[in-house]
BASEKOL-177873 format. One line per 5 residues: their letters; for each residue x, y, z of N, C-alpha, C, O. Coordinates in steps of 0.1 Angstrom, whole numbers. Example, Ala and Ser with C-alpha at 12.3 -4.5 7.8 and 13.67 -1.06 7.14 Angstrom:
! residues 2
AS> 132 -57 78 123 -45 78 132 -33 78 142 -33 85 | 128 -22 71 137 -11 71 129 0 79 134 11 80 .
This chain:
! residues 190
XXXXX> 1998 617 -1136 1987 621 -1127 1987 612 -1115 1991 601 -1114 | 1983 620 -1106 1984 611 -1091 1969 604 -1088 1958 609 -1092 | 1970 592 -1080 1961 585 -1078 1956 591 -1065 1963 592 -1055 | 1943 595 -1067 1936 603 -1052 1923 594 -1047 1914 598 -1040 | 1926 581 -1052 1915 570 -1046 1915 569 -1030 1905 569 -1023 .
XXXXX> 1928 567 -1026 1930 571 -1010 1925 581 -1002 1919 578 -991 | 1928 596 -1009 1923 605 -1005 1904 605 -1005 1897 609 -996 | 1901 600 -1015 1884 602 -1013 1878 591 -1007 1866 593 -1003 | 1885 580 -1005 1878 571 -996 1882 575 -982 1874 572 -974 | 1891 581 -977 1894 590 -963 1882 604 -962 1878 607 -951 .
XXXXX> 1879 609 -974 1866 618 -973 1853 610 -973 1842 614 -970 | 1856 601 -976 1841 596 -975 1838 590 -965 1827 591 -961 | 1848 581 -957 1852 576 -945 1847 585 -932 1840 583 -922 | 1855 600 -938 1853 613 -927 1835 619 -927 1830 626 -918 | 1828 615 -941 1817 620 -943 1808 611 -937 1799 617 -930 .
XXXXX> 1806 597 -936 1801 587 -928 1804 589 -914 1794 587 -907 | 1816 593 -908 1815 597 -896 1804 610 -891 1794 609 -884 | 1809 619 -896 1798 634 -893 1784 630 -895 1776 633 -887 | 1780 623 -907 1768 613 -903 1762 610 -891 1755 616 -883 | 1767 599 -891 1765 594 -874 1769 599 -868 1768 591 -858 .
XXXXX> 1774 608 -865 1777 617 -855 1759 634 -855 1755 642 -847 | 1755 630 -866 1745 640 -865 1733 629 -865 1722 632 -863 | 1735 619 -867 1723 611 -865 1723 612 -850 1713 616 -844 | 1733 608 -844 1733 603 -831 1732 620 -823 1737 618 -812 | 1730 633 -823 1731 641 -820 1712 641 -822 1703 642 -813 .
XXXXX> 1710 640 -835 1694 640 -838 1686 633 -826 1675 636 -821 | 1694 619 -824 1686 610 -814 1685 618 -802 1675 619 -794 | 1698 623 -800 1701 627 -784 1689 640 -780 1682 642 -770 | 1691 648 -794 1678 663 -792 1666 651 -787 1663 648 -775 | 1660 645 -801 1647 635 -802 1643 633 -787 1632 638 -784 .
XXXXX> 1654 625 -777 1649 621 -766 1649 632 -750 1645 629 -739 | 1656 642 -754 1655 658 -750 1642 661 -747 1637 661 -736 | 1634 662 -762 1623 666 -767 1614 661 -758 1609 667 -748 | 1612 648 -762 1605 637 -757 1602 636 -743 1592 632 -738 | 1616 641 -736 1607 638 -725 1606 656 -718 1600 657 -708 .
XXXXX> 1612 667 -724 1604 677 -721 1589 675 -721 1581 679 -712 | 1584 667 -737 1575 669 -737 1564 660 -728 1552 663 -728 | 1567 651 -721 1561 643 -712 1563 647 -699 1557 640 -690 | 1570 656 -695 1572 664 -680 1562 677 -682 1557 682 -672 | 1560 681 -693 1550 692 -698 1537 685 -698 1527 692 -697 .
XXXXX> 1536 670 -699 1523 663 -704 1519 661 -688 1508 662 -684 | 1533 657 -679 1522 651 -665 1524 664 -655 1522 661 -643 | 1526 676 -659 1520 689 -652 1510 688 -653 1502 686 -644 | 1507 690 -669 1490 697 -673 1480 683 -668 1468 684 -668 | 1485 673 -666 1474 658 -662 1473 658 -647 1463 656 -642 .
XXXXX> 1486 662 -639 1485 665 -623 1470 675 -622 1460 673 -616 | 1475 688 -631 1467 702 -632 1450 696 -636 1439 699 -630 | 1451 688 -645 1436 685 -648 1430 675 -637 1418 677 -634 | 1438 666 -631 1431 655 -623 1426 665 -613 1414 666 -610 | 1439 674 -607 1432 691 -596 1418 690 -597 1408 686 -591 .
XXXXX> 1420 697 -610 1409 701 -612 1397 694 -611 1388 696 -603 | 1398 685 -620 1387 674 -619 1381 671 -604 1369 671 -601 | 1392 668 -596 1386 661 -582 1378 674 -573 1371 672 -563 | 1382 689 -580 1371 698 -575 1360 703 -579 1351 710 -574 | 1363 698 -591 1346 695 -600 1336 684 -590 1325 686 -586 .
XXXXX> 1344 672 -588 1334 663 -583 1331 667 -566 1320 664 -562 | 1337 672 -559 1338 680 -541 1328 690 -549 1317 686 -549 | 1330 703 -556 1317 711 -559 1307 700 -566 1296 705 -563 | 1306 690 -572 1288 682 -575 1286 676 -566 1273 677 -565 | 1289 670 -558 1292 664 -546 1285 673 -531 1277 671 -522 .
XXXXX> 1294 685 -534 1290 691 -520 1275 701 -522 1268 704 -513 | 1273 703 -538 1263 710 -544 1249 701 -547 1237 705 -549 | 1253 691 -548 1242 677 -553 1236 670 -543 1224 668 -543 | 1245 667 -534 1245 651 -522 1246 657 -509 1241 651 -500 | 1250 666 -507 1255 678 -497 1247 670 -482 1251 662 -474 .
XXXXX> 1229 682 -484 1224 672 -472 1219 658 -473 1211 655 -465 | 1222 652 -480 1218 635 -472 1234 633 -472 1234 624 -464 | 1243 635 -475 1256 627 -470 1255 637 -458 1255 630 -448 | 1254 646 -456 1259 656 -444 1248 644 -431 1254 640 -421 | 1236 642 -433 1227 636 -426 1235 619 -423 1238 613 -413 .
XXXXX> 1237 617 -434 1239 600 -434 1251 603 -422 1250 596 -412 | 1265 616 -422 1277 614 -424 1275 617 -404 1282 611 -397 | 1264 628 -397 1263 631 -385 1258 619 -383 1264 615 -374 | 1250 612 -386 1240 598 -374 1247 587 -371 1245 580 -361 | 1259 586 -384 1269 577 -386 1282 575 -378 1286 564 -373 .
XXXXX> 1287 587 -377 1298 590 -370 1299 603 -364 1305 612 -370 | 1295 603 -353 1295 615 -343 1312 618 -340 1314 626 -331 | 1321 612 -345 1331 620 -343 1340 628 -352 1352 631 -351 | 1326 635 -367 1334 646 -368 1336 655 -367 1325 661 -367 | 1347 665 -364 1351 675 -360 1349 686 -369 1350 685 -381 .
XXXXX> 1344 701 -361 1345 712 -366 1351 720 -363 1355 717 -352 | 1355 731 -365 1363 743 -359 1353 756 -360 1347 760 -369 | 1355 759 -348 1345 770 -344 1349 784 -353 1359 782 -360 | 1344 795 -355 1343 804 -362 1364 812 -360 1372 810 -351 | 1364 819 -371 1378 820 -369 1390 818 -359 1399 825 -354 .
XXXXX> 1386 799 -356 1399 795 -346 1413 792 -359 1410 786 -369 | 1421 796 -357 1437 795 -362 1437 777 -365 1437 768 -356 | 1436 775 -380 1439 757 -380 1452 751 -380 1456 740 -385 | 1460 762 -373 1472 752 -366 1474 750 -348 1484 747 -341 | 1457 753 -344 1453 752 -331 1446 741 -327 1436 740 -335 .
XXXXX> 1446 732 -317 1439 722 -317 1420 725 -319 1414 736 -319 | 1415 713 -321 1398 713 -324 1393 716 -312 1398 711 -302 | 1380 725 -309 1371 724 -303 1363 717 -300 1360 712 -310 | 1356 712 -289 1347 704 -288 1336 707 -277 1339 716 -270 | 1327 702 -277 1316 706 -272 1315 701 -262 1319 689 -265 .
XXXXX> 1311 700 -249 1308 698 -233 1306 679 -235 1299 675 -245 | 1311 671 -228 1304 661 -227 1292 659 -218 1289 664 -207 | 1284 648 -230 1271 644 -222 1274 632 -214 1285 627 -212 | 1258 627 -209 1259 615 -205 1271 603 -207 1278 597 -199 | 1269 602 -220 1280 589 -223 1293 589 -224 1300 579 -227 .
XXXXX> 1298 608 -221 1312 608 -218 1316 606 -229 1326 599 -230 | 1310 610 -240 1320 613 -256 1307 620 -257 1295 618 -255 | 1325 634 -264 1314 650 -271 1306 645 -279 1307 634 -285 | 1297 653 -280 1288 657 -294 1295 664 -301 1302 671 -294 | 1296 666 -315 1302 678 -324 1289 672 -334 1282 663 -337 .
XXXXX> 1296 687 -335 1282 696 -350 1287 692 -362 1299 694 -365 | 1279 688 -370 1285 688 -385 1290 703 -387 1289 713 -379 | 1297 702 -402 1303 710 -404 1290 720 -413 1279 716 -417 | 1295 731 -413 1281 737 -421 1282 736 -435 1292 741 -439 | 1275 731 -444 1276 728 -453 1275 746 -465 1267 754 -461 .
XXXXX> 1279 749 -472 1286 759 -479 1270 764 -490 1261 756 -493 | 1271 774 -492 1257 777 -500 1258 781 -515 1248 781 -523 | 1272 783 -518 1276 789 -531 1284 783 -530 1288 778 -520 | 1293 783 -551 1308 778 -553 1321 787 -546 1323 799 -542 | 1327 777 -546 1339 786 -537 1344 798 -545 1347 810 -541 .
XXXXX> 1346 795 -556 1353 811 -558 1344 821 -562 1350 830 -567 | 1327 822 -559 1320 831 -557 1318 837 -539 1315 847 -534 | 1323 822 -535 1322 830 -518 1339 835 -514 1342 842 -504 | 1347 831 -523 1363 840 -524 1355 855 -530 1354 865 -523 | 1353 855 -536 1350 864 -546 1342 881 -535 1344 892 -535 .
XXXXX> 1331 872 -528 1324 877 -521 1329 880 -506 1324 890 -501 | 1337 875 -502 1344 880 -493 1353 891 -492 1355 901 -485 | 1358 888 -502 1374 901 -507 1369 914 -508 1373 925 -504 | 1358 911 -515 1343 924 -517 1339 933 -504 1339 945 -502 | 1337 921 -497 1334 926 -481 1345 934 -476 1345 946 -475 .
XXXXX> 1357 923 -473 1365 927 -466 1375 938 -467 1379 947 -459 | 1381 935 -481 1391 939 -487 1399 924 -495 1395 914 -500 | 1414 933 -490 1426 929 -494 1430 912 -482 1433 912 -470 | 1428 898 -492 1431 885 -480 1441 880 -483 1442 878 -495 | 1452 876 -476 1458 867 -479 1459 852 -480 1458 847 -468 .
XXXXX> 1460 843 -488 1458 828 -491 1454 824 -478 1443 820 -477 | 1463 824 -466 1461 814 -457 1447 824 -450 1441 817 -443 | 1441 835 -451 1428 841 -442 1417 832 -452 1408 825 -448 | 1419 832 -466 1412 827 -472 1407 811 -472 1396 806 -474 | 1425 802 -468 1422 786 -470 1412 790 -451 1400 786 -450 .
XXXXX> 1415 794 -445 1409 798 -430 1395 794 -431 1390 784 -427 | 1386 808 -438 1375 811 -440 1367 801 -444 1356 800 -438 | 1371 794 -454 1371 784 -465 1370 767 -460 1366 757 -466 | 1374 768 -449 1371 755 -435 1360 758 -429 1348 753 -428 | 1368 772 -424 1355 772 -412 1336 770 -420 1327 764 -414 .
XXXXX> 1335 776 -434 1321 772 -438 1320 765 -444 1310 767 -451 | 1327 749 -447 1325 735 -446 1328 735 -460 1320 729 -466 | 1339 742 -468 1340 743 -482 1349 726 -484 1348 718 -493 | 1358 725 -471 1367 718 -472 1366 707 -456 1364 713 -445 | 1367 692 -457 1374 686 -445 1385 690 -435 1384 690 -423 .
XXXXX> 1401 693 -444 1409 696 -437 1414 699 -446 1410 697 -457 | 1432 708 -439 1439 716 -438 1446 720 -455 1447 730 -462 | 1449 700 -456 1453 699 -465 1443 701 -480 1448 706 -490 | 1434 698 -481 1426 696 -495 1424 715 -494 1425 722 -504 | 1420 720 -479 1420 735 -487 1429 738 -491 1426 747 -499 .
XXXXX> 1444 736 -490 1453 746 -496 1453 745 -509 1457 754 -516 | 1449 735 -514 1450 725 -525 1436 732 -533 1439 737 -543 | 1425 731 -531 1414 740 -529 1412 751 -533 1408 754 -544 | 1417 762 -521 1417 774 -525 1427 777 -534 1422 786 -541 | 1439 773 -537 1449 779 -545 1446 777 -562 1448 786 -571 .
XXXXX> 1441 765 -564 1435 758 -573 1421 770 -581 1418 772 -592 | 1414 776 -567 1404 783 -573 1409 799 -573 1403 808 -580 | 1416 800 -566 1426 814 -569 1431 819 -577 1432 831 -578 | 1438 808 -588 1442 807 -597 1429 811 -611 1428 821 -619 | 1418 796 -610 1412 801 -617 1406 819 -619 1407 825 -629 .
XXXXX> 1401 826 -606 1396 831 -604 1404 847 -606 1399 857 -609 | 1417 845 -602 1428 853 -612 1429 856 -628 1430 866 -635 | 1427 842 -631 1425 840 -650 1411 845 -653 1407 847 -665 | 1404 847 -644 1389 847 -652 1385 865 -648 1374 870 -650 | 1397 873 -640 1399 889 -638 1387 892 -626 1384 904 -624 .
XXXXX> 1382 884 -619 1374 887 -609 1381 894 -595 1376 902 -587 | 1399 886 -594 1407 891 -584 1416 891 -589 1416 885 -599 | 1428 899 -584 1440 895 -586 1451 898 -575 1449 903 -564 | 1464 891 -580 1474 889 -565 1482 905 -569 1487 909 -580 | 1482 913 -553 1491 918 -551 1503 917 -548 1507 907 -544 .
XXXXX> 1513 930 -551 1526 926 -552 1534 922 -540 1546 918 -541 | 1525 923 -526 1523 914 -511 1521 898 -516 1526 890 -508 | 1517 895 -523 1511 883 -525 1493 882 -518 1485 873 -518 | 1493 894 -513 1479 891 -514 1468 894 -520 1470 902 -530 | 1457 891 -520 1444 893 -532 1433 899 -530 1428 896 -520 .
XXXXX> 1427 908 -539 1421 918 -538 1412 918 -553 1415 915 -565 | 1400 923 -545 1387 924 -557 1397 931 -569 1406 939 -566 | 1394 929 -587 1398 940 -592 1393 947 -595 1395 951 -606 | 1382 953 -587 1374 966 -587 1382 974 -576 1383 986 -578 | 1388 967 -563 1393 976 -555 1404 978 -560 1409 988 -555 .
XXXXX> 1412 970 -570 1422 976 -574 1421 986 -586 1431 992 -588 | 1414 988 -593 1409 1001 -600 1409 1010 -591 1417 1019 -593 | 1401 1011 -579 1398 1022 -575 1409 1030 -566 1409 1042 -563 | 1420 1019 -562 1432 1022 -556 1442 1028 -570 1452 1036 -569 | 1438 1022 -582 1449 1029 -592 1441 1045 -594 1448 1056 -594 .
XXXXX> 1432 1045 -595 1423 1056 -595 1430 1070 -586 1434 1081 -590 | 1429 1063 -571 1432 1074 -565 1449 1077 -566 1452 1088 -565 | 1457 1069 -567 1473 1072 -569 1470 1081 -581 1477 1091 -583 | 1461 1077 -590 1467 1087 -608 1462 1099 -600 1470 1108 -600 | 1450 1101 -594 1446 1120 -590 1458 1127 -581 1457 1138 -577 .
């Protein structure tokens, strides 16, 4: 009979390899995972801080509104408003100089409802908006300081307000009550 001690220490040799070869394959998924799952973790924490910091601008602009608006005109008369649908990639308006040779500007008007009831309420009115008529609108009635926080703003409440079936985005990319879009499906089915 032949001696096969060679032979099975070469299989077991070959079996310790594919081992660690699937250990080390396990590791490699492991840290795959890991950090999908931590590029998945600091979306939804970007997405919550979003949100959060427009929870505190709505308690903020809903709570403190006039005495910061009061404190914010006696304090510093140099902030700026934009007059009723000027384009905000147009310079600011300002108002006639007085005496002291620096304008007056108007506070900004402070907003009477949450924004995605005055999105809501508008689209109603008007129709069919697209994002940028909306970040527009959304300045001009003091929802937002500037250019940037509305995009950031409106899109943020667009979104909500898409998930929650009040509006939704056309295949334009623009947005429309979903009552007017019933009534537009309405009339194509007759």
């Amino acid at each position: 009979m032949r001696d096969i001690r060679g032979d099975l220490q070469d299989r077991a040799s070959l079996l310790e390899k594919q081992i660690s070869a699937q250990e080390a394959q396990f590791e490699t998924l492991m840290e795959q995972i890991r950090a999908e799952h931590e590029a998945r973790l600091e979306d939804l924490r970007a997405e919550f801080d979003a949100v959060t910091k427009l929870v505190e601008l709505e308690h903020r602009r809903l709570g403190n509104a006039p005495q910061a608006l009061t404190t914010s005109a006696q304090a510093a008369p140099q902030a700026v408003t934009q007059p009723p649908y000027q384009s905000t990639d147009q310079p600011l308006a300002h108002q006639a100089p007085q005496g002291d040779h620096h304008p007056t500007l108007q506070p900004a008007p402070q907003p009477q409802q949450p924004l995605a009831d005055f999105l809501v309420r508008k689209m109603n009115e008007v129709g069919a908006m697209s994002r940028d008529d909306l970040r527009r609108l959304s300045l001009q009635e003091g929802y937002f300081v500037d250019a940037g926080s509305a995009e950031r703003g409106v899109h943020e409440t667009l979104l909500n307000v898409v998930k929650a079936g009040l509006i939704r985005q056309l295949p334009n990319g623009n947005f429309a009550p979903a009552t007017m879009l019933d009534t537009i499906r309405l009339r194509r089915a007759m």
